[in-house]
PyMOL Python script that loads the backbone (N, CA, C, O; Angstrom):
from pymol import cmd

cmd.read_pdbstr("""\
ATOM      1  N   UNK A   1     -89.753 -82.915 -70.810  1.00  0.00           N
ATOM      2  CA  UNK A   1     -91.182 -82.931 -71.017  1.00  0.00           C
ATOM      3  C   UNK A   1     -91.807 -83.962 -70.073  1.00  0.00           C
ATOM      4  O   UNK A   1     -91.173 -85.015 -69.997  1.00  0.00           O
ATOM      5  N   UNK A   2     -92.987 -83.866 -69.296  1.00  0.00           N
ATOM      6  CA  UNK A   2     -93.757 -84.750 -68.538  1.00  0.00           C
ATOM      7  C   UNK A   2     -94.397 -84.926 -69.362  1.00  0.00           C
ATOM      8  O   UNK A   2     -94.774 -84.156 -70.245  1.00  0.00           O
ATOM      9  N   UNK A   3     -94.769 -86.765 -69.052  1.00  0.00           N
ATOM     10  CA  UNK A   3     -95.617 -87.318 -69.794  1.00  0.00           C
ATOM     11  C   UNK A   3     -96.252 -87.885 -68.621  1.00  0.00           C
ATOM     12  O   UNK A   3     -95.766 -88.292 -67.566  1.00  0.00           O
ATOM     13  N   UNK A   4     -98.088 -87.787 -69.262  1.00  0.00           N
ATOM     14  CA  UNK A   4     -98.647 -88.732 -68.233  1.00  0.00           C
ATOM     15  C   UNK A   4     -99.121 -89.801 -68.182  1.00  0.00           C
ATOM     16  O   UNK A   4     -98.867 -90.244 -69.302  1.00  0.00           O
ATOM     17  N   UNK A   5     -99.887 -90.895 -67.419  1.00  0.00           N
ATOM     18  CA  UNK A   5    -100.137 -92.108 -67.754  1.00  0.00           C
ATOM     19  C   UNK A   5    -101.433 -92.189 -68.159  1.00  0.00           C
ATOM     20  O   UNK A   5    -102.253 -91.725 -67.367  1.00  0.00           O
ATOM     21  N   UNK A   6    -102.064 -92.899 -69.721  1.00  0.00           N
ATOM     22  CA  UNK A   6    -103.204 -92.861 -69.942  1.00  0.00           C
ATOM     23  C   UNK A   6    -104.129 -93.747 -69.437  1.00  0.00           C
ATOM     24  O   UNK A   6    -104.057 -94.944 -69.161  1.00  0.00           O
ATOM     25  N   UNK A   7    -105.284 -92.682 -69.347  1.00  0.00           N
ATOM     26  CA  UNK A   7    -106.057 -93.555 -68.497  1.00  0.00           C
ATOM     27  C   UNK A   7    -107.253 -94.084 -69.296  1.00  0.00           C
ATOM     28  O   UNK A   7    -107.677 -93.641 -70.363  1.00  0.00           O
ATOM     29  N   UNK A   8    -107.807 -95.312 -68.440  1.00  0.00           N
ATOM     30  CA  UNK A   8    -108.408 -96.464 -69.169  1.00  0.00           C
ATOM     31  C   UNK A   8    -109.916 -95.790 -69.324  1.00  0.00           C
ATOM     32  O   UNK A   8    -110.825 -96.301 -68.670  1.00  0.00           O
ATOM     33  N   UNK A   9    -110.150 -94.857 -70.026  1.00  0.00           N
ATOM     34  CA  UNK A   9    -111.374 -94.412 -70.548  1.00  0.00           C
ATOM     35  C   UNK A   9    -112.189 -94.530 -72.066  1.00  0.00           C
ATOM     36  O   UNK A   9    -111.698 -95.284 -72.905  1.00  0.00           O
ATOM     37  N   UNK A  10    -112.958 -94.064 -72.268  1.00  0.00           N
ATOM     38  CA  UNK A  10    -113.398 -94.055 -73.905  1.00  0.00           C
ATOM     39  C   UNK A  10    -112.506 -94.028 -74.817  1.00  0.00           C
ATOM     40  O   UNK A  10    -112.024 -94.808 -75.638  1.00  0.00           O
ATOM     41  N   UNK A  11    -112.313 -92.265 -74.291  1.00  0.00           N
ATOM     42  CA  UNK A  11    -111.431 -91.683 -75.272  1.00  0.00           C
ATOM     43  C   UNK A  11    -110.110 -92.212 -75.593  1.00  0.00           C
ATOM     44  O   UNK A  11    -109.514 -91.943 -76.636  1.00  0.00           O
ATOM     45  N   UNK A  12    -109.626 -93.046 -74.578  1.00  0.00           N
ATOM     46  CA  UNK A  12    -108.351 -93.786 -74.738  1.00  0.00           C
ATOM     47  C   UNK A  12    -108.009 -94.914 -75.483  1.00  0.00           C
ATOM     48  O   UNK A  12    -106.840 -95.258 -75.656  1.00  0.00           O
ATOM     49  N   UNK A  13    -109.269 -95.683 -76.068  1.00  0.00           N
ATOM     50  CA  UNK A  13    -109.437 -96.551 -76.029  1.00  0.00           C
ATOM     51  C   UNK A  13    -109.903 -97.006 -77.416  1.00  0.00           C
ATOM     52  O   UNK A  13    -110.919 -96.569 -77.956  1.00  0.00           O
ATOM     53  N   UNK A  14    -108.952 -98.062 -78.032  1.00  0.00           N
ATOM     54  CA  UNK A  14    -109.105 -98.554 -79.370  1.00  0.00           C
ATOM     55  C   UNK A  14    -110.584 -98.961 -79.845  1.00  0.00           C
ATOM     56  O   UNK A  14    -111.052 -98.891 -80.981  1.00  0.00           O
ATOM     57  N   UNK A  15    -110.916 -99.204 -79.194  1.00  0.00           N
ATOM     58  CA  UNK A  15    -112.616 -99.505 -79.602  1.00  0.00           C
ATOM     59  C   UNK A  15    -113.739 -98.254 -79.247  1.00  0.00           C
ATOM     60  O   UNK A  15    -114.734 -98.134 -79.961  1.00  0.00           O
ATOM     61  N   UNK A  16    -113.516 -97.394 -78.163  1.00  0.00           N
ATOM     62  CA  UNK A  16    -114.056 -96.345 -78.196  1.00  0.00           C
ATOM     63  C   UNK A  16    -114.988 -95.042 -79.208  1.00  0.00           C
ATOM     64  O   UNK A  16    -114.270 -94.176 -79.707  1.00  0.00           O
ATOM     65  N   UNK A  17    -116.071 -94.973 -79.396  1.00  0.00           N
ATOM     66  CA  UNK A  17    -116.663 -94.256 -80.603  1.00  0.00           C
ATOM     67  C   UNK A  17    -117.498 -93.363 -79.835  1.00  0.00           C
ATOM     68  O   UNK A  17    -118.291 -93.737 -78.971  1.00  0.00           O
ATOM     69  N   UNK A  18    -117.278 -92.115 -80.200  1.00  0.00           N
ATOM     70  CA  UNK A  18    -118.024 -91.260 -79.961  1.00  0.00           C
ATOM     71  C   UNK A  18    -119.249 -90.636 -80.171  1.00  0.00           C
ATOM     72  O   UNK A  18    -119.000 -89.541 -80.675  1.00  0.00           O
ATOM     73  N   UNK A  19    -120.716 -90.820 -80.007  1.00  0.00           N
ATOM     74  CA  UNK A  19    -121.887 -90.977 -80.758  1.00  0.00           C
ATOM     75  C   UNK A  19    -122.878 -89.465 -79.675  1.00  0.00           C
ATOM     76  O   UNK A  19    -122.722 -88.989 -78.551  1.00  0.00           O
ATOM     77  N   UNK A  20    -123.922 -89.190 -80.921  1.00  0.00           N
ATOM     78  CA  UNK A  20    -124.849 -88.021 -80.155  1.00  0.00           C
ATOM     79  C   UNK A  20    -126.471 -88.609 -80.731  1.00  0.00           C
ATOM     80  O   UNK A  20    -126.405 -89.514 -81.563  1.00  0.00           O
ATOM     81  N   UNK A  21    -127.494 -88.266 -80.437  1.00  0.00           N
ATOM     82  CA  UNK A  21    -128.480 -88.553 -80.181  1.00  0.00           C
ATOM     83  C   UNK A  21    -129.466 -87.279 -80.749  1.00  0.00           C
ATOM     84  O   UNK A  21    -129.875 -86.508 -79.882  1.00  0.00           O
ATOM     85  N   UNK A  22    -129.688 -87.137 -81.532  1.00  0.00           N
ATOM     86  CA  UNK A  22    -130.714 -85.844 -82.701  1.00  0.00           C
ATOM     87  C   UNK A  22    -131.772 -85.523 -82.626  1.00  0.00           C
ATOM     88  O   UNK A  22    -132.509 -86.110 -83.419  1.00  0.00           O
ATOM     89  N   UNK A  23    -132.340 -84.657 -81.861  1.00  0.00           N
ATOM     90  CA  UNK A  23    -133.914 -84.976 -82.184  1.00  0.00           C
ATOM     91  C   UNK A  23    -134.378 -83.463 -83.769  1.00  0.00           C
ATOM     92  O   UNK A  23    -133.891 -82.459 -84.289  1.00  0.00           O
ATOM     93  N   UNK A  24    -135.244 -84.096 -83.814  1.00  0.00           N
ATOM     94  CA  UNK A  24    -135.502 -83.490 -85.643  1.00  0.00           C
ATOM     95  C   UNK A  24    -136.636 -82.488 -85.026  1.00  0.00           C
ATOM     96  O   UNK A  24    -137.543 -82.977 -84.353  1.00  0.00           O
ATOM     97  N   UNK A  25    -136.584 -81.264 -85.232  1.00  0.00           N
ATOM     98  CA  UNK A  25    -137.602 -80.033 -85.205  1.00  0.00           C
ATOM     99  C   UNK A  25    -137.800 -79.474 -86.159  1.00  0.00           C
ATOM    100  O   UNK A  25    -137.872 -78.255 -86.312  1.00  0.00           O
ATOM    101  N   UNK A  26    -137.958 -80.635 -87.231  1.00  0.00           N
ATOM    102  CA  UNK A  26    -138.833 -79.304 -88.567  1.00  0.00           C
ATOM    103  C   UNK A  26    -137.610 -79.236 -89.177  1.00  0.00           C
ATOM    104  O   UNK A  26    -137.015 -80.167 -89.719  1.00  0.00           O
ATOM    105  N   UNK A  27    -137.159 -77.773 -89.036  1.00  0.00           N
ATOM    106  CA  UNK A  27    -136.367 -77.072 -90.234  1.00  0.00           C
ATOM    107  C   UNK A  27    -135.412 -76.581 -89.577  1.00  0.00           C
ATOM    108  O   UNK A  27    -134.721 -75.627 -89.936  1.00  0.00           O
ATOM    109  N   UNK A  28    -135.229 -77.700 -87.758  1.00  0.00           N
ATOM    110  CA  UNK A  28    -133.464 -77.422 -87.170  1.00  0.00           C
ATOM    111  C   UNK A  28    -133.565 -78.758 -86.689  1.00  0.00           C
ATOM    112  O   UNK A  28    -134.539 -79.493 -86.850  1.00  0.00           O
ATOM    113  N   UNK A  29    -132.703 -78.987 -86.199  1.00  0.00           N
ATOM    114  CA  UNK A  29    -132.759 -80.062 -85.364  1.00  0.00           C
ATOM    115  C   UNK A  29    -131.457 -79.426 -83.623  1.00  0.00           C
ATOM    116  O   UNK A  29    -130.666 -78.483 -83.638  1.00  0.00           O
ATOM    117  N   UNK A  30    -131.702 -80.240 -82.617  1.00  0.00           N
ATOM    118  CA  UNK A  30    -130.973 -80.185 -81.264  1.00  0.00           C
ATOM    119  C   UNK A  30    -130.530 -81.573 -81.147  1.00  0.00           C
ATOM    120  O   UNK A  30    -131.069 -82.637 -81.452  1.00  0.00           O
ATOM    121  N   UNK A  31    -129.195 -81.223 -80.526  1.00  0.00           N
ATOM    122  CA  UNK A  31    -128.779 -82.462 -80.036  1.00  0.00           C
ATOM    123  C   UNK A  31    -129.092 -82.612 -78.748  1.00  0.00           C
ATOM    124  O   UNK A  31    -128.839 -81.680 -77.984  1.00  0.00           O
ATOM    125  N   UNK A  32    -129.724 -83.855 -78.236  1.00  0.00           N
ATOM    126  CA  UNK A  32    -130.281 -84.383 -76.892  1.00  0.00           C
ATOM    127  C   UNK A  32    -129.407 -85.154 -75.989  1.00  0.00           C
ATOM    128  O   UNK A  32    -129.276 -85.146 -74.765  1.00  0.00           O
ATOM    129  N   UNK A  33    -128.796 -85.882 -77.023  1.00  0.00           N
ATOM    130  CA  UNK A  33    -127.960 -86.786 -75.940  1.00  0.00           C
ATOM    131  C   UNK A  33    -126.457 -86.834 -76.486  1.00  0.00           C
ATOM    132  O   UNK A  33    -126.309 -86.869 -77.708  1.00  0.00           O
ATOM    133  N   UNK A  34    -125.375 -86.836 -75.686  1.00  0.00           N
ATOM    134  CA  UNK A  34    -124.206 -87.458 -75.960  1.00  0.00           C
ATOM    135  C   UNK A  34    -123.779 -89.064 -75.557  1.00  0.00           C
ATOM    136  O   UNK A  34    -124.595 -89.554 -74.777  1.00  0.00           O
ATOM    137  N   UNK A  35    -123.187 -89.549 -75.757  1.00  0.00           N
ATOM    138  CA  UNK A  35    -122.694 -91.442 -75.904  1.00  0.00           C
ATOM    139  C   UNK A  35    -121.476 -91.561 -76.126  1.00  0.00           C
ATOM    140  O   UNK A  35    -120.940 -90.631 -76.728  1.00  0.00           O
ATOM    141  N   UNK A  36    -120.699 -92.655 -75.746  1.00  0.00           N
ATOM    142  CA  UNK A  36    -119.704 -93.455 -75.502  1.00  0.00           C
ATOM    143  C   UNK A  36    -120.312 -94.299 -75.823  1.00  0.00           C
ATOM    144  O   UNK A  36    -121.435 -94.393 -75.327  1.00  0.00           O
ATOM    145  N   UNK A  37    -119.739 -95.591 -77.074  1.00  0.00           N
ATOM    146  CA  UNK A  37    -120.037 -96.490 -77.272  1.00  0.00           C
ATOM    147  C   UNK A  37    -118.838 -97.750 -77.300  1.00  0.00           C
ATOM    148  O   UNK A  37    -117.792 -97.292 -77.759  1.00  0.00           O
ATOM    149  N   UNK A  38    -118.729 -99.106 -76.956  1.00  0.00           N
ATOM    150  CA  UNK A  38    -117.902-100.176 -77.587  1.00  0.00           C
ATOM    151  C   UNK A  38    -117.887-100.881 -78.905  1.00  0.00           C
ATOM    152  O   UNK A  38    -118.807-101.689 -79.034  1.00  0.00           O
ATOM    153  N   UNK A  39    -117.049-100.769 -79.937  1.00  0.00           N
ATOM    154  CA  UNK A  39    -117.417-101.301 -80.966  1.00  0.00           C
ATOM    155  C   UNK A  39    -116.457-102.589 -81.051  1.00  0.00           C
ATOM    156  O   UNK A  39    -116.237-103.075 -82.161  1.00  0.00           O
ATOM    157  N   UNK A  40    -115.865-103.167 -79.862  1.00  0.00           N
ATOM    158  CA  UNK A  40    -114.998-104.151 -79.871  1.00  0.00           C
ATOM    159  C   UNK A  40    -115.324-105.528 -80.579  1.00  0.00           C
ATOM    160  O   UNK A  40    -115.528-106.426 -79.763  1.00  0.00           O
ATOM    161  N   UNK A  41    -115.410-105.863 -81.760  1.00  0.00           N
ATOM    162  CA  UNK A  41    -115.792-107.046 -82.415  1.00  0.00           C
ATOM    163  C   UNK A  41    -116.016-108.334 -81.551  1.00  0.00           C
ATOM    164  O   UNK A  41    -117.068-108.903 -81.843  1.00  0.00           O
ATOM    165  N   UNK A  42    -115.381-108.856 -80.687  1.00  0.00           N
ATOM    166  CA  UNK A  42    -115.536-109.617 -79.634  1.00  0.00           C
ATOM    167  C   UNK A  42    -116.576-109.866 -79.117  1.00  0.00           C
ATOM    168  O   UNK A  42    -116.909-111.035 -78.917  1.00  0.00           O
ATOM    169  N   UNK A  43    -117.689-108.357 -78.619  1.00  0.00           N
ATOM    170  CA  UNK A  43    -118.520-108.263 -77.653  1.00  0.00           C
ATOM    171  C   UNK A  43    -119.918-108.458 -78.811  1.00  0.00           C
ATOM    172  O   UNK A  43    -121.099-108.584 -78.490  1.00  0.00           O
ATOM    173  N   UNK A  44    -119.334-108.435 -80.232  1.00  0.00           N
ATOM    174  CA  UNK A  44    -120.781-108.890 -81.178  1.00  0.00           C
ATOM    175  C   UNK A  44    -120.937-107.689 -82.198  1.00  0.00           C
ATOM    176  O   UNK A  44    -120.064-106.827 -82.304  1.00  0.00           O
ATOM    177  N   UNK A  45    -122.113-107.688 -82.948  1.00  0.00           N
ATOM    178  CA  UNK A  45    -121.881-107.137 -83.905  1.00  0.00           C
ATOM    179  C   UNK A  45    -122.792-105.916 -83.690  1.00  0.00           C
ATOM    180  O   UNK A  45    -122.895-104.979 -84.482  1.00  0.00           O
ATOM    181  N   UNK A  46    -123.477-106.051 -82.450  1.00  0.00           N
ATOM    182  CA  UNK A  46    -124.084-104.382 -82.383  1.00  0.00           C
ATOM    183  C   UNK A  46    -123.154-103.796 -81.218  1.00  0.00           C
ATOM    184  O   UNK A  46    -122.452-104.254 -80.316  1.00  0.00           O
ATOM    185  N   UNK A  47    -123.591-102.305 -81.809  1.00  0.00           N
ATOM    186  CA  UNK A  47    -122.863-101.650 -81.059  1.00  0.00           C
ATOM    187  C   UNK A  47    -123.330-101.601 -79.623  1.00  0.00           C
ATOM    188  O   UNK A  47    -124.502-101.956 -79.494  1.00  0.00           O
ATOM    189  N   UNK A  48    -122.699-101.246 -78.491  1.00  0.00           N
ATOM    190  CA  UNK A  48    -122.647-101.118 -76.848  1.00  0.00           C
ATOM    191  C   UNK A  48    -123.204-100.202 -76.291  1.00  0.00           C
ATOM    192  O   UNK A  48    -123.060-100.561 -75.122  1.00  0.00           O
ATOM    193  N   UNK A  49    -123.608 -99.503 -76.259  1.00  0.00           N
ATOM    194  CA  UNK A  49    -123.819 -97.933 -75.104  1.00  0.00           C
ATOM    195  C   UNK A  49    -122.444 -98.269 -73.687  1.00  0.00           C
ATOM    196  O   UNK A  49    -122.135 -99.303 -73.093  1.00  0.00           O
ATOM    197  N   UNK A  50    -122.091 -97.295 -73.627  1.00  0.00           N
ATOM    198  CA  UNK A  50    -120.877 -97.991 -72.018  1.00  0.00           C
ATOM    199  C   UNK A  50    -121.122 -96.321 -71.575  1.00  0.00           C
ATOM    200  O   UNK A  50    -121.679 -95.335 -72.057  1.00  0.00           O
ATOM    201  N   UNK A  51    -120.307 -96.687 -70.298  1.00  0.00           N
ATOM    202  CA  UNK A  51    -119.876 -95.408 -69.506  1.00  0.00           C
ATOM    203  C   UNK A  51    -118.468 -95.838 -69.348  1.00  0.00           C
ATOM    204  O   UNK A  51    -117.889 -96.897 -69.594  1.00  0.00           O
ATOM    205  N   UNK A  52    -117.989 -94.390 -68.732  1.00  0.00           N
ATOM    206  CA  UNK A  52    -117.002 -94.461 -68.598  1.00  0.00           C
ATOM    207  C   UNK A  52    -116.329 -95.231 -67.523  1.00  0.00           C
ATOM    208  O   UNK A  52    -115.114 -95.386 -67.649  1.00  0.00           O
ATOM    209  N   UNK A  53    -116.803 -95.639 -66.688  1.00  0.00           N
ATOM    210  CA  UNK A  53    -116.311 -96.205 -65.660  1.00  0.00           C
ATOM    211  C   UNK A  53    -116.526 -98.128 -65.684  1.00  0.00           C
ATOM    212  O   UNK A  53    -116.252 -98.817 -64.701  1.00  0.00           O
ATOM    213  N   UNK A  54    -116.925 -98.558 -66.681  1.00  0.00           N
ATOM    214  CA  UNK A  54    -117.011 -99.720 -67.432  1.00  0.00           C
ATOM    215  C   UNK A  54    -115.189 -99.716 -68.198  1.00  0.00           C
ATOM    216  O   UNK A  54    -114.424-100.653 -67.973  1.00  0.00           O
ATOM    217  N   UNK A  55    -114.892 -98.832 -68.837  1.00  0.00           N
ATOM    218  CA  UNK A  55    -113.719 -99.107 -69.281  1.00  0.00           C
ATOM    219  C   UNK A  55    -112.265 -99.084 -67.960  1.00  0.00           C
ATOM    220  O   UNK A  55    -111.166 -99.544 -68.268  1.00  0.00           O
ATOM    221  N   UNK A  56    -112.433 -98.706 -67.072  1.00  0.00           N
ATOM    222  CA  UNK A  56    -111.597 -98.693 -66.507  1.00  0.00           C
ATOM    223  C   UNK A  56    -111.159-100.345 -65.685  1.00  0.00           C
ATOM    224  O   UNK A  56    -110.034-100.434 -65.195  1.00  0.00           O
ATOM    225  N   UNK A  57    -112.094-101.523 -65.604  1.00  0.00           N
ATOM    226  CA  UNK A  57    -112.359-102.573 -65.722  1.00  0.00           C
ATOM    227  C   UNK A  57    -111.786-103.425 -66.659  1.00  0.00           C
ATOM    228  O   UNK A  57    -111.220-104.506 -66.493  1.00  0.00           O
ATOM    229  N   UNK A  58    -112.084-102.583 -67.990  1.00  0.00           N
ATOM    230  CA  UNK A  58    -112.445-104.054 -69.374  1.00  0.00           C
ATOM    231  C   UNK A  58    -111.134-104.811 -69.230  1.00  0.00           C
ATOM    232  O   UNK A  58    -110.130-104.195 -68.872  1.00  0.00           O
ATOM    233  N   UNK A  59    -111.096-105.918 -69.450  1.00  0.00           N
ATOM    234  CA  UNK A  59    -110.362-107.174 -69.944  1.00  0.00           C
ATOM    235  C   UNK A  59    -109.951-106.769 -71.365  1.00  0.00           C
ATOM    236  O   UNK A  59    -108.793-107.135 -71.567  1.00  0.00           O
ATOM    237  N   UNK A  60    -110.643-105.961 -72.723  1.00  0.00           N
ATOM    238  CA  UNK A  60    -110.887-105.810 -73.866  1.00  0.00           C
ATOM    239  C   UNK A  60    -109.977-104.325 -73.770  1.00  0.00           C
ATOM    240  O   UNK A  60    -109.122-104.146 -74.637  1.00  0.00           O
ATOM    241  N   UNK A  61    -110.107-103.648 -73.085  1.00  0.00           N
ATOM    242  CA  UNK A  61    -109.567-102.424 -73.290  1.00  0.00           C
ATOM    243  C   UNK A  61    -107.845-102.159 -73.517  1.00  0.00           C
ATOM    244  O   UNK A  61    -106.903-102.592 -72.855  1.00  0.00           O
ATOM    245  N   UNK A  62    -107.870-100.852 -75.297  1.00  0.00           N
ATOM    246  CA  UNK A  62    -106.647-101.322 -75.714  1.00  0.00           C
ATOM    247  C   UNK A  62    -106.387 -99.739 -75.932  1.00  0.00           C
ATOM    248  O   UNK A  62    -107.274 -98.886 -75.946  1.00  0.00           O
ATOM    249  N   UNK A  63    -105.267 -99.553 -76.066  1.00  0.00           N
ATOM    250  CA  UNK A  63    -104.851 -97.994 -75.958  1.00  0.00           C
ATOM    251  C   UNK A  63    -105.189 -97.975 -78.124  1.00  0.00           C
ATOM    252  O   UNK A  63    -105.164 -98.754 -79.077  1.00  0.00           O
ATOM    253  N   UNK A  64    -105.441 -96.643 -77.842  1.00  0.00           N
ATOM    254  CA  UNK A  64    -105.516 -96.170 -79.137  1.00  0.00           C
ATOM    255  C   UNK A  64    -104.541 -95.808 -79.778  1.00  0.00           C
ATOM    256  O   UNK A  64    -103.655 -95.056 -79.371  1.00  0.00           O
ATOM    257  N   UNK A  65    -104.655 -96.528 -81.284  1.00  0.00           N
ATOM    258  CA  UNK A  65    -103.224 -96.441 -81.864  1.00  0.00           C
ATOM    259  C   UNK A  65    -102.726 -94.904 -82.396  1.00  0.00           C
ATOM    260  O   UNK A  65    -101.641 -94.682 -82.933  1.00  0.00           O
ATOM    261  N   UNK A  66    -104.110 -93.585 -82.030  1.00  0.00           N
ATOM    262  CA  UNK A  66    -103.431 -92.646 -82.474  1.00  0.00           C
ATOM    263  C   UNK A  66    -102.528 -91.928 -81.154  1.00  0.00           C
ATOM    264  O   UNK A  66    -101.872 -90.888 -81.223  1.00  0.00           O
ATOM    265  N   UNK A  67    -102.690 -92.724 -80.076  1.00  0.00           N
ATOM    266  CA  UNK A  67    -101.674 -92.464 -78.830  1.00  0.00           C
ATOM    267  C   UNK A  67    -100.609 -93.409 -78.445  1.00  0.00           C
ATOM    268  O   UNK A  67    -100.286 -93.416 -77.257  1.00  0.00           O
ATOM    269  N   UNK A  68    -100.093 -94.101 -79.152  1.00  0.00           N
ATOM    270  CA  UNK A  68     -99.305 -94.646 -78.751  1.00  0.00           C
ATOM    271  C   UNK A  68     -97.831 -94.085 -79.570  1.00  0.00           C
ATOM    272  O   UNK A  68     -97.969 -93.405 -80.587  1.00  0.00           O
ATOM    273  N   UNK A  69     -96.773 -94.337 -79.180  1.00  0.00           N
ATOM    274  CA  UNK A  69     -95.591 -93.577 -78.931  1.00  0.00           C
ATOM    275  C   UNK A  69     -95.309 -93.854 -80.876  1.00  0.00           C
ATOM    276  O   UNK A  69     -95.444 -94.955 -81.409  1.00  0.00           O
ATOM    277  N   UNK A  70     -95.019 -92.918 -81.420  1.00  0.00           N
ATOM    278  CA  UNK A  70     -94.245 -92.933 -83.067  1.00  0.00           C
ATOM    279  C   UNK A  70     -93.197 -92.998 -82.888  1.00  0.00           C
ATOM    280  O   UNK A  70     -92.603 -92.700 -81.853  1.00  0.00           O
ATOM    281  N   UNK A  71     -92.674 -93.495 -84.089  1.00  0.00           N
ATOM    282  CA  UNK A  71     -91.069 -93.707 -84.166  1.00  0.00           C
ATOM    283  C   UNK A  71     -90.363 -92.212 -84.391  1.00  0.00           C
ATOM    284  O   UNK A  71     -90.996 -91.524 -85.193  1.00  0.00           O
ATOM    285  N   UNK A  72     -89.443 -91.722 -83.963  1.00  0.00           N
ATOM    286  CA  UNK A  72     -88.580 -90.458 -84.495  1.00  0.00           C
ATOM    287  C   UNK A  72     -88.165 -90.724 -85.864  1.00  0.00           C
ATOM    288  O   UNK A  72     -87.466 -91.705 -86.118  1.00  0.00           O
ATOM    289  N   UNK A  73     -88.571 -89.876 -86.799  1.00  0.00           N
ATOM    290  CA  UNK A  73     -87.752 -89.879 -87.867  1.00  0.00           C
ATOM    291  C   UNK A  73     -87.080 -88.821 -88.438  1.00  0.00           C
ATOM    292  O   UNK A  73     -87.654 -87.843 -88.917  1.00  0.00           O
ATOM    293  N   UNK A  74     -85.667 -89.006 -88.402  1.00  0.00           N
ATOM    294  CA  UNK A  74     -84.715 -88.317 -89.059  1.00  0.00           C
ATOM    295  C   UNK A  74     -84.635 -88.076 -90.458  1.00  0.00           C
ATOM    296  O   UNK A  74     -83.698 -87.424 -90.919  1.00  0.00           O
TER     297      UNK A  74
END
""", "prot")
cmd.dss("prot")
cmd.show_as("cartoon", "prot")
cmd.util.cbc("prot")
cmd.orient("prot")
């Protein structure tokens, strides 16, 4: 099996949150915007707006624990 190397993006990324932006029409609503946000406790207690190319940088940036390697169990 190939495995590849993860890369230092949102989605990769232990602090990474995925957010959208609503606008309200009555009796539907549309989504307007999509977001990448930092919720890294470090950087404070509101949340960030980022791009993606900010994480490939961070000092803070941590792989996400639902990607990192599990133990085999027998």
């Amino acid at each position: 099996m190939t495995g590849y190397p993860i890369r230092r993006v949102p989605w990769t990324c232990r602090w990474g949150r995925f957010g959208t932006a609503i606008e309200d029409l009555g009796s539907t609503s549309k989504i307007d915007e999509t977001f990448w946000a930092c919720h890294n406790p470090a950087r404070g207690p509101d949340v960030r707006v980022t791009n993606r190319a900010e994480c490939e940088h961070c000092a803070d940036w941590q792989i996400a624990p639902r990607l990192r390697p599990q133990p085999e169990i027998w």
